[in-house]
C-alpha positions as CSV (number, residue, x, y, z in Angstrom):
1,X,133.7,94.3,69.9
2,X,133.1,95.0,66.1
3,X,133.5,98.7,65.7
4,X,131.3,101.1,65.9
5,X,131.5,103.3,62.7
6,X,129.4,105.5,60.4
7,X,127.7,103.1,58.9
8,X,126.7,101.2,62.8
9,X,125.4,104.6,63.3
10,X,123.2,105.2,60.0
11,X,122.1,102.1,60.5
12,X,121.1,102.1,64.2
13,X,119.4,105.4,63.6
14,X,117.1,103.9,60.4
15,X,116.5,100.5,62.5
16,X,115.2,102.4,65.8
17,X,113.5,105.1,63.8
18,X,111.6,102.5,62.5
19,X,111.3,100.6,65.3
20,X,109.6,103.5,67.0
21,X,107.2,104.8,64.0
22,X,106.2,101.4,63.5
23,X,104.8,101.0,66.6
24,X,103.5,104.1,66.7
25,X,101.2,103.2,63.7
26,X,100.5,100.0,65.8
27,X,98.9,102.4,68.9
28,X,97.2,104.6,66.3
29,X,95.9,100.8,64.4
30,X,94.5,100.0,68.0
31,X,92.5,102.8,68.4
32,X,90.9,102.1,65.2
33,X,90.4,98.7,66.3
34,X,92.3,97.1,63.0
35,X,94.9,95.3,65.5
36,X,92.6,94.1,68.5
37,X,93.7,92.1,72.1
38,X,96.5,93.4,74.2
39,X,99.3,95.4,72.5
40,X,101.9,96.3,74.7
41,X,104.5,98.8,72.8
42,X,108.7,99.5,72.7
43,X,108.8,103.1,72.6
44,X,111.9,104.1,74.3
45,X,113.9,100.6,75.3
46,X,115.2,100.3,71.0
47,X,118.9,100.7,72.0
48,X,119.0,97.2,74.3
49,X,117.7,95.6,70.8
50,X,119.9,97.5,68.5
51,X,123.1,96.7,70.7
52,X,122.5,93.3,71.1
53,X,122.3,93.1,67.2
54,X,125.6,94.6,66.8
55,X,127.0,91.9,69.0
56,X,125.1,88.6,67.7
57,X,125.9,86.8,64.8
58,X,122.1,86.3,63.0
59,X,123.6,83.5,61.1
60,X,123.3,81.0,64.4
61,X,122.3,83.1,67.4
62,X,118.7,82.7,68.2
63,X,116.4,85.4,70.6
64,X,113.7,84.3,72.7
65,X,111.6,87.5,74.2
66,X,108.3,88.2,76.7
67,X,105.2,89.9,74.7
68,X,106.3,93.5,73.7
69,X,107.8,91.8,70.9
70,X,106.6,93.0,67.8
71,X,110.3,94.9,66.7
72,X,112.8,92.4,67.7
73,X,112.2,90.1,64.8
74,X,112.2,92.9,62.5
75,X,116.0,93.6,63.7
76,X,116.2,89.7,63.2
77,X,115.6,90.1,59.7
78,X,111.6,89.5,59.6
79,X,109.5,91.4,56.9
80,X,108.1,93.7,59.0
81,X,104.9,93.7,56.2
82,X,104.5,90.5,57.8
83,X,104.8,91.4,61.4
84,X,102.3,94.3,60.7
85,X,99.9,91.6,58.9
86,X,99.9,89.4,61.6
87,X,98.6,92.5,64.2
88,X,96.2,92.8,62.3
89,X,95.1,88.9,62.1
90,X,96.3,88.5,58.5
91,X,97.2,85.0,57.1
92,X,99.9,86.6,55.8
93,X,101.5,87.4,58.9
94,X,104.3,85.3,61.0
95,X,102.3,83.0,62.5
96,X,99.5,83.1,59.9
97,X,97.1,85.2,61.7
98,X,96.7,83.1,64.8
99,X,99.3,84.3,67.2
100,X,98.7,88.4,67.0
101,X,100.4,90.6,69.0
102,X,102.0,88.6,71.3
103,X,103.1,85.7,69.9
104,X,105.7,86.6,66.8
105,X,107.0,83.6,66.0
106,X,110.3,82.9,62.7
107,X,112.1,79.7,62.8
108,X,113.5,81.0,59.7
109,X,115.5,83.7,61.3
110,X,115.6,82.3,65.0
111,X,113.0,84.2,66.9
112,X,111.2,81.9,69.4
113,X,108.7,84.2,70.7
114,X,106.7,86.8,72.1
115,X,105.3,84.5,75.3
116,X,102.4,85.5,77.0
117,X,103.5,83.5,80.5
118,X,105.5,86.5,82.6
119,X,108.9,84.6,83.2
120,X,107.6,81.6,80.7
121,X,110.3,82.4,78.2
122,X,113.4,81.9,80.7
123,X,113.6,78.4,81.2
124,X,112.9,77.7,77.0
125,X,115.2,80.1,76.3
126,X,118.3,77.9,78.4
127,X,116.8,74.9,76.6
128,X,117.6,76.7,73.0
129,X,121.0,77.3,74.4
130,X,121.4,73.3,75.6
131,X,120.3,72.2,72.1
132,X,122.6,74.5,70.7
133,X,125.5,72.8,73.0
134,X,124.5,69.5,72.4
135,X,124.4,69.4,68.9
136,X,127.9,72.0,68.6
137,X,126.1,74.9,66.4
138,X,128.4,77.7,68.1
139,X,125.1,79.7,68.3
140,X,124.4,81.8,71.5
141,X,121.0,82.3,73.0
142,X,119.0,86.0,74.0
143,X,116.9,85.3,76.4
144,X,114.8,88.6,77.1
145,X,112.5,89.4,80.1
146,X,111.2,91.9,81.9
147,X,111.5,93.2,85.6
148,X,108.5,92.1,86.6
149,X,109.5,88.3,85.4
150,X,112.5,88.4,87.2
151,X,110.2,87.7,90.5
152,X,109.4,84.4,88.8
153,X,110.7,81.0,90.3
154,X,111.9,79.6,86.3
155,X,114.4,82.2,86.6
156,X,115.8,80.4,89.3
157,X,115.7,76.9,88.4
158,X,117.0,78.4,84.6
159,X,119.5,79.9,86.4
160,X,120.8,77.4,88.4
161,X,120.8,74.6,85.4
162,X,122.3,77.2,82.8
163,X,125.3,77.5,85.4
164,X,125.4,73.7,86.2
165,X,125.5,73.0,82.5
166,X,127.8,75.9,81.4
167,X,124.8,77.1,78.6
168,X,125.5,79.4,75.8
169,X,123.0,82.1,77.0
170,X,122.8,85.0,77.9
171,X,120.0,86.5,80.3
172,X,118.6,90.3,80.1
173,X,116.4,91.5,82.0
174,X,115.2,94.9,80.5
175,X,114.0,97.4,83.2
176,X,111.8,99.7,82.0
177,X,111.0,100.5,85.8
178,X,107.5,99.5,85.9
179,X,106.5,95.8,85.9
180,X,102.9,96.4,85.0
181,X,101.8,99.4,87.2
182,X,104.2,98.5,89.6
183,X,107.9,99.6,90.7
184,X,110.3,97.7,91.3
185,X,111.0,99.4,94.8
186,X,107.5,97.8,95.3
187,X,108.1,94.5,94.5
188,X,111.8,93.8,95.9
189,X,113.8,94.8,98.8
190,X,116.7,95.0,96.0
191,X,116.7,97.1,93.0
192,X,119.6,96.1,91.6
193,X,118.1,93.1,89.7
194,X,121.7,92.1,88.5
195,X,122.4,91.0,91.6
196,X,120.3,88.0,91.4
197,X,123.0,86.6,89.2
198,X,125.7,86.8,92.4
199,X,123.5,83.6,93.8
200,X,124.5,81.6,91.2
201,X,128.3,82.5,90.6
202,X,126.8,83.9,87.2
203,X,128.8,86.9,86.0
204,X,126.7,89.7,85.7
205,X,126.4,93.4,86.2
206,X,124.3,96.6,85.6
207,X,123.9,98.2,81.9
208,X,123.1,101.9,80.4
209,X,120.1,100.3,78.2
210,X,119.3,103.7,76.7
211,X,123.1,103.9,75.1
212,X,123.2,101.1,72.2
213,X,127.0,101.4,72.8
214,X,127.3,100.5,76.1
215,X,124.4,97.7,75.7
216,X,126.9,96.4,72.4
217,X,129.6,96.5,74.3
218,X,128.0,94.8,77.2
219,X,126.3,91.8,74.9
220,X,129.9,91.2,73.2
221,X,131.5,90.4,76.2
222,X,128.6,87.9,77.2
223,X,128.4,86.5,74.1
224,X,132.1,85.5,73.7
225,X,132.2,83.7,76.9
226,X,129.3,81.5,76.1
227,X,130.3,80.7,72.7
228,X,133.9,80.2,74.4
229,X,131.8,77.7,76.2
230,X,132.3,79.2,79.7
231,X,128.4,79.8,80.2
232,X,126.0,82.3,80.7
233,X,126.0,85.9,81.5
234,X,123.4,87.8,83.3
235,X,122.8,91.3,82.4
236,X,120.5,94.3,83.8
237,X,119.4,96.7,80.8
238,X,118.7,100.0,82.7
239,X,116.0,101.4,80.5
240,X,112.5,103.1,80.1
241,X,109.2,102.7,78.3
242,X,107.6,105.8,77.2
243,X,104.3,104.1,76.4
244,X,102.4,102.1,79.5
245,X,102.5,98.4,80.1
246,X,99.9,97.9,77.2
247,X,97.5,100.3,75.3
248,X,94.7,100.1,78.1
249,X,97.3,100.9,80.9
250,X,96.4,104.6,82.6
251,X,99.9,105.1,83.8
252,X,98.5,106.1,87.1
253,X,101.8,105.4,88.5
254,X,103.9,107.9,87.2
255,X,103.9,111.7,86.0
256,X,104.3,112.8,83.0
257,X,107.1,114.9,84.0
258,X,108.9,111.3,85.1
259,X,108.3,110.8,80.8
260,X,109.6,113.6,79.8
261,X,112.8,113.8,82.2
262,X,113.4,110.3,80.4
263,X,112.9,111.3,77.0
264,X,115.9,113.8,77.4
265,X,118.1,110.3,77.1
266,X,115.9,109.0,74.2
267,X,118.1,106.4,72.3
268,X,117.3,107.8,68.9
269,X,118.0,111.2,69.9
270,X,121.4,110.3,71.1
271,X,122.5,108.6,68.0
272,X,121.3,111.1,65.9
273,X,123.5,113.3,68.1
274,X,126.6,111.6,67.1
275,X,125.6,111.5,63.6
276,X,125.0,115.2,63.2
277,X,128.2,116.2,65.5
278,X,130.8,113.7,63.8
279,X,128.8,115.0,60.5
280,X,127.8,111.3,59.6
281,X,124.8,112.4,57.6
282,X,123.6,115.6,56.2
283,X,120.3,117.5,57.1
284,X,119.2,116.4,53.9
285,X,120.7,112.8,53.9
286,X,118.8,112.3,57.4
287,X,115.5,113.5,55.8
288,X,116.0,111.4,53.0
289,X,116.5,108.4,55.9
290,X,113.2,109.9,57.9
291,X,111.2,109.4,54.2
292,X,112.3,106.0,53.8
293,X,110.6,104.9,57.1
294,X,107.7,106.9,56.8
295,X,107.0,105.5,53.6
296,X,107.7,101.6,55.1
297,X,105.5,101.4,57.8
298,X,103.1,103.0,55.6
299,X,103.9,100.0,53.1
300,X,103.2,97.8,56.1
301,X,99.9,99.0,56.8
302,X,99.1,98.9,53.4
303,X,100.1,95.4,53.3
304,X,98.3,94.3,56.3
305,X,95.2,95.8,55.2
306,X,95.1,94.5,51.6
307,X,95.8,90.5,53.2
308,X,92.7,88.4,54.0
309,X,91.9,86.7,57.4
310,X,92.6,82.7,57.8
311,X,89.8,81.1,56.5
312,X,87.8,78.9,58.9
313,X,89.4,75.7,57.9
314,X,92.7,77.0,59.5
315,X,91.8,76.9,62.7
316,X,91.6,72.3,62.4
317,X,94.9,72.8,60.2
318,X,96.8,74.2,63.1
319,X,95.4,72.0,65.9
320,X,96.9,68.7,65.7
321,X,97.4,65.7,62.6
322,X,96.1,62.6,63.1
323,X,96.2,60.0,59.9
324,X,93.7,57.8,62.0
325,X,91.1,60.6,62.4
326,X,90.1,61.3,58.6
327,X,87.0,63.4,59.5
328,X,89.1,67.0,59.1
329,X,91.5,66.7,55.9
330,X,94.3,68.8,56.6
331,X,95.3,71.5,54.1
332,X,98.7,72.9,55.7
């Protein structure tokens, strides 16, 4: 695994810190109604992304995600001013306004997606990794998915083809505990999700998703024996969200003390932990970090707001091209 020095650390701590305000200004943009439709929010699960970072190579690995995927194409090298305008229905954003919250899309820097099909993502995400092996670009595929998704048959059928074919993917399923409203003790006479892997000959196992350490060293190991060309690796991310399914979710289903317990292994806290005890950063040097953040997302917002919405005309543009059918002229 690369090492793990100062610098990882600074830079984990900046990435997740804005991660976490940045979505933060999302749930307070909801309330005001500027981002509208579902929003569902990372709070607490930033160390399975910042790991897996650590471990990829951005110049040929792609990630493929469910819908609480607004920060993982930041990490992937996304302007998050664009991210933030298209919340809020910009044409500046990703996907010019017309995919919103849930669908943040950059071919540029390999992000395929925010889907809104639970378990939709799984079976794309092993075709990324079969293009990547058919045409030899060494790139390894992250396919993300919930807990929840993992009840899904494509995981099965990807699973079973991804194996056959000896795919350059690797599978996470991030538990956060709660698919929805519901536990997984609720949905499963298993809760060791990794275990689904055993089915298939797949290696997998269980992984501290609240430690971007463990989760890095985890995602290194899988991603050398796909690019080795031995196949794909099924991983658990053990991990917790803070914030309910979406913004309209009561969390009847757990206390608040369950929260709280929870936030005592924050991600963020824990690398700022190591920074302050191996004296990575000064007091100051950390509020000078804290600033920085603050004043992005706030740069984002600013952004966002300042953009237009599509014009009317956008939504023919983005349907379909037909030069037989010369009633809509096309302007993208």
């Amino acid at each position: 695994m690369k090492e793990v020095t100062k610098e990882v650390y600074l830079k984990w701590y900046e990435d997740m810190l804005l991660w976490r305000k940045f979505e933060d200004k999302l749930a307070a943009l909801y309330i005001q109604q500027k981002v509208r439709g579902f929003l569902h929010l990372y709070n607490g699960q930033e160390a399975v992304l910042a790991g897996a970072l650590h471990a990829m190579d951005l110049t040929k690995d792609k990630m493929i995600t469910a819908y609480r995927n607004h920060v993982q194409p930041i990490g992937m090298g996304v302007d998050p001013r664009r991210v933030m305008a298209e919340l809020m229905g910009k044409v500046t954003g990703t996907s010019k306004g017309m995919g919103g919250s849930m669908h943040i899309f950059s071919k540029e820097h390999r992000f395929y997606g925010g889907h809104g099909i639970v378990g939709g993502q799984i079976p794309v995400g092993a075709g990324l990794a079969f293009a990547d092996k058919y045409f030899e670009t060494g790139g390894v595929t992250m396919t993300y998915f919930g807990d929840g998704a993992a009840r899904q048959g494509s995981l099965h059928e990807a699973f079973n083809m991804a194996m056959l074919w000896k795919l350059p993917v690797v599978f996470i399923v991030e538990n956060n505990g709660y698919a929805m409203g519901t536990s997984v003790e609720r949905t499963a006479n298993h809760t060791d999700i990794w275990k689904l892997g055993l089915g298939y000959e797949m290696p997998c196992g269980p992984v501290d998703g609240m430690n971007p350490v463990k989760v890095a060293e985890a995602m290194t190991e899988a991603i050398d024996r796909a690019r080795r060309g031995d196949g794909p690796t099924f991983l658990e991310m053990k991990t917790y969200r803070y914030r309910g399914h979406s913004m309209s979710d009561a969390q009847l289903y757990r206390s608040k003390e369950e929260v709280e317990e929870y936030k005592k292994i924050d991600p963020i806290t824990q690398v700022l932990d190591v920074i302050k005890d191996q004296k990575y950063a000064t007091e100051e040097e950390i509020e000078v970090i804290d600033q920085r953040v603050k004043d992005l997302v706030e740069e984002c917002v600013k952004f966002a707001e300042e953009s237009p919405y599509p014009e009317i005309q956008q939504l023919y543009d983005v349907v379909y091209d037909q030069e037989n059918y010369p009633f809509l002229p096309h302007k993208l």
